[in-house]
N, C-alpha and C positions, 0 to 999 in steps of 0.2 A: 159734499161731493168729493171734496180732498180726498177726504179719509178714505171712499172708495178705490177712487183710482192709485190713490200711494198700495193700497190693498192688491188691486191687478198687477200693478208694476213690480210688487212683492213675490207674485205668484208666478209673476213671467220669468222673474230672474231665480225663480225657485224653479221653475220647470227646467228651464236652460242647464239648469246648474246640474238637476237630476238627469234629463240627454245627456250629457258630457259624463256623468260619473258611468250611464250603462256603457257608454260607446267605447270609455278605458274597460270596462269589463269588460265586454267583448272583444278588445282586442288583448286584452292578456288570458282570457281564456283560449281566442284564436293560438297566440303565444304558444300556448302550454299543451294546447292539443298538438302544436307540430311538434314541440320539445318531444312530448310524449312517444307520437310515432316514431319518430327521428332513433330513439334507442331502444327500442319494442323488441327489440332483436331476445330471443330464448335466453343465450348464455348471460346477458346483459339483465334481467328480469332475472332470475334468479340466483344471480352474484348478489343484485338489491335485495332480495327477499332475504338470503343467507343472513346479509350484514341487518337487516331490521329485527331478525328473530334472535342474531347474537346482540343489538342493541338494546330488546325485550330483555330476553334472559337476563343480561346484569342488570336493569330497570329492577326487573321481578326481584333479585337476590338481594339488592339492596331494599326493596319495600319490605319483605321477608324480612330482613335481619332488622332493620328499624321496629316491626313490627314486634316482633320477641324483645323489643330491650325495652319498648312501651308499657311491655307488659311485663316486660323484669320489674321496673319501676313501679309501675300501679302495683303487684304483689307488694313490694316494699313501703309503699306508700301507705297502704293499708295495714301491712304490719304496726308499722309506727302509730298511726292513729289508733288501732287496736289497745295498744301498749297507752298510749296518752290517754285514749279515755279510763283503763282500766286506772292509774294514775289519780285520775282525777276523781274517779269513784273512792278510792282509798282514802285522798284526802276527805273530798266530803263527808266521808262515813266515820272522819276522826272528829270533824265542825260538829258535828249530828249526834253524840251518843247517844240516844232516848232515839232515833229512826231503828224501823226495822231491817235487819240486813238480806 
């Protein structure tokens, strides 16, 4: 009968626990919906928008240019191993003479 009740007492300080976390969420949502309204204002909304689409754009120009040197690399990458396998065929085909070429 322990086991149960240690089981309820679990679930009540689990419940408790969970009230308490919605009731912080609701009040930091409350929060942020005044925040929100509070600077709704036109010129204010689209000063923010500006600086998010110039904070995008350099996002974007940096993924961009990451994106070209990954692949500068992987070209490179593959050259060399091109190169080392053919390497590796010349020797083997010097170990081998009686293989066909």
């Amino acid at each position: 009968m322990d086991g149960i009740k240690t089981s309820m007492e679990s679930l009540e300080i689990s419940l408790k626990r969970l009230a308490s976390a919605v009731e912080a969420l609701e009040w930091a949502t409350d929060l942020r919906v005044r925040h929100d309204e509070a600077r709704a204002t036109t010129p204010e909304e689209f000063a923010l928008m500006q600086d998010d689409r110039s904070r995008l754009a350099v996002e974007l120009d940096a993924a961009v240019d990451r994106s070209r040197a990954l692949e500068s690399a992987n070209t490179e990458a593959a050259k060399r191993l091109a190169h080392a396998a053919e390497a590796i065929e010349r020797v083997l085909g010097r170990l081998a003479p009686d293989s066909e070429p």
